[in-house]
N, C-alpha and C positions, 0 to 999 in steps of 0.2 A: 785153444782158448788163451795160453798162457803167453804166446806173440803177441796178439791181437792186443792184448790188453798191454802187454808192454812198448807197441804200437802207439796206442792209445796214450798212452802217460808219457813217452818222447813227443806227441805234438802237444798235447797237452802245455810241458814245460816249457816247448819253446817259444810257444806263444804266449806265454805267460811270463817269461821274463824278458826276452832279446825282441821278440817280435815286436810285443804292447809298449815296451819302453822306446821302442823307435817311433812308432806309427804314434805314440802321444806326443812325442816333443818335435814332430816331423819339420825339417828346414829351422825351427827356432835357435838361437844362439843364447850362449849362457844370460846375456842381457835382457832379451826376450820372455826367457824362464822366471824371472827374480823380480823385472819388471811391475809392481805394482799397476793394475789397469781398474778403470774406471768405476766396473760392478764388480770386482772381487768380491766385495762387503756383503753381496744378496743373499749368500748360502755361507756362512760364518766359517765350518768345516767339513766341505766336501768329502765327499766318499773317493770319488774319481776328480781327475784334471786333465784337461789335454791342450797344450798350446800348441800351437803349431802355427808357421809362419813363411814369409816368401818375401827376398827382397826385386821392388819393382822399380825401372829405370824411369820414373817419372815424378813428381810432385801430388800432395795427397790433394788438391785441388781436380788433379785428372782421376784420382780413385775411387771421392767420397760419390758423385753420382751415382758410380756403376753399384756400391752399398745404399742408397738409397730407394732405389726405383727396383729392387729384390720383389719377388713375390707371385704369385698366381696372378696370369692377366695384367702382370706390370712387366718388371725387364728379365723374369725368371730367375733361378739359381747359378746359372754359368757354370755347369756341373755336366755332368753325362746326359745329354736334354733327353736321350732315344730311351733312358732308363726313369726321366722323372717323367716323363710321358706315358711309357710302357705303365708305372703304378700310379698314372692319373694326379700327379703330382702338380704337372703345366700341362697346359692344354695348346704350346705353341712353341716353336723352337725360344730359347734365350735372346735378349734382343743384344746386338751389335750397334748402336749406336744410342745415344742419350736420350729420355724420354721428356723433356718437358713437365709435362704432365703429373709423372711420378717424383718431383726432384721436392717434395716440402714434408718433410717429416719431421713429428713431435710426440714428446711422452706421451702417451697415453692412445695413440696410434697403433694399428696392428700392420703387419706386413703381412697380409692372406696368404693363407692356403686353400685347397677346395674341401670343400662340405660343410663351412664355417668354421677352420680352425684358420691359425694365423700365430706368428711370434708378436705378440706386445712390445712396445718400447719400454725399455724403463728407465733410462738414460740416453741425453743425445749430444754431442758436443761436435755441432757439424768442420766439418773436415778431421775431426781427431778421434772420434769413438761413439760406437753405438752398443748400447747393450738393450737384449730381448732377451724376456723375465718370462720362463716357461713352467715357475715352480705350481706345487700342487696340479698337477698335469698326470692324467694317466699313470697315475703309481711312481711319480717321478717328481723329484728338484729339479730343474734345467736353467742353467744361465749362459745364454751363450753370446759372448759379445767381441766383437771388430776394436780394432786400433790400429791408429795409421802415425807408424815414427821417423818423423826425415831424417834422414841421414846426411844427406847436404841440398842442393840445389837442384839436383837434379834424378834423388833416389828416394825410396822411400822403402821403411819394411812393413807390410799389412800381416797385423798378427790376428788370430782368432783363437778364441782361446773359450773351451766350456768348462764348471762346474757343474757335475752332476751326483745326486744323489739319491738312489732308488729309497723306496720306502717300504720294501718288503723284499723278502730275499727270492722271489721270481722274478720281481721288476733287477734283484742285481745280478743274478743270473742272464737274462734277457741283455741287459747293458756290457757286461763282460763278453758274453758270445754269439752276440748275435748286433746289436745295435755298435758297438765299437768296432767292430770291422770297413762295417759298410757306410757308418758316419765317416773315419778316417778315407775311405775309398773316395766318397764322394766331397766333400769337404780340400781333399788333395786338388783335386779336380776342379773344386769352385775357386780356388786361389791361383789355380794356372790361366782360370780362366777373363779373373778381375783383371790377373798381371797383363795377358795378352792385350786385353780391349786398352784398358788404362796405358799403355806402353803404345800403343796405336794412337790412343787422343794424343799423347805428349809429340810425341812424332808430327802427326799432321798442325799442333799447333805451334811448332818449331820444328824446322828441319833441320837445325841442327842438332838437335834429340836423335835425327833418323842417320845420320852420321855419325853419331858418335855409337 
């Protein structure tokens, strides 16, 4: 009994201090962190924060698309597709090239989910920031918003970054171990995934992008 439980209380610590502090600030740089962004103001004093960030070899002109056209039946999550499929998340792989179609978004706009849920816009400053306003939601604050900062000519860093706030001590319970894992998991994933396609556009529309 008395292993197990001191088992228990080494994973417990480690994830609670070395693991969570990584996987929140994951790839961001101290500027990142300090960074003032667009929706901070929606949730005054968050419970929880998580930025995390990725720099991509292109211009935010090739990144804001692949952020607009997000969503069920639009350009997907660009995440682990066989995992937002498996829990009926997309209902088709993430698309690989630009949608037309999906490319005009404004306040007051939802980016779908299935069964009628969807992130809201609440802010949108195209090519530089979008923030989706998910408070009063399911026992939850949620603000979770994109920002795209040049670095020069030819880079850019896409930061994402949530405020969250449960509203009951299951809903922070639920957010602490169970939702923070698997949001960092797949969220890692959706920024590999911006960078790759985005870092593709830039390429095919200079090759010297693809050279250098």
């Amino acid at each position: 009994m008395i292993p197990a439980l001191l088992i228990a209380l080494t994973v417990v610590i480690l994830y609670w201090f070395p693991i969570r502090r990584w996987t929140s600030r994951w790839g961001a740089t101290p500027a990142d962190l300090t960074r003032v962004m667009l929706g901070d103001g929606l949730i005054v004093q968050p419970r929880f924060s998580y930025t995390t960030a990725i720099l991509i070899h292109a211009r935010p002109e090739d990144i804001w698309p692949w952020l607009v056209q997000m969503g069920y039946q639009r350009g997907g999550l660009y995440s682990y597709d066989w995992l937002d499929r498996l829990f009926g998340i997309l209902d088709r792989p993430s698309a690989t090239r630009i949608l037309p179609e999906f490319q005009h978004l404004a306040v007051g706009d939802t980016i779908p989910l299935p069964r009628g849920m969807g992130y809201p816009v609440a802010a949108i400053e195209p090519g530089r920031a979008l923030v989706l306003d998910m408070r009063n939601m399911f026992g939850f604050d949620w603000v979770w918003q994109f920002g795209l900062n040049p670095i020069d000519e030819t880079q850019t860093r896409l930061v994402s970054r949530s405020h969250v706030s449960p509203r009951s001590m299951w809903a922070w319970l639920l957010t602490v171990f169970m939702i923070e894992p698997s949001a960092f998991f797949m969220t890692r994933r959706m920024l590999l995934g911006i960078k790759q396609r985005a870092e593709g556009l830039a390429a095919a529309r200079d090759p010297s992008v693809r050279a250098a």
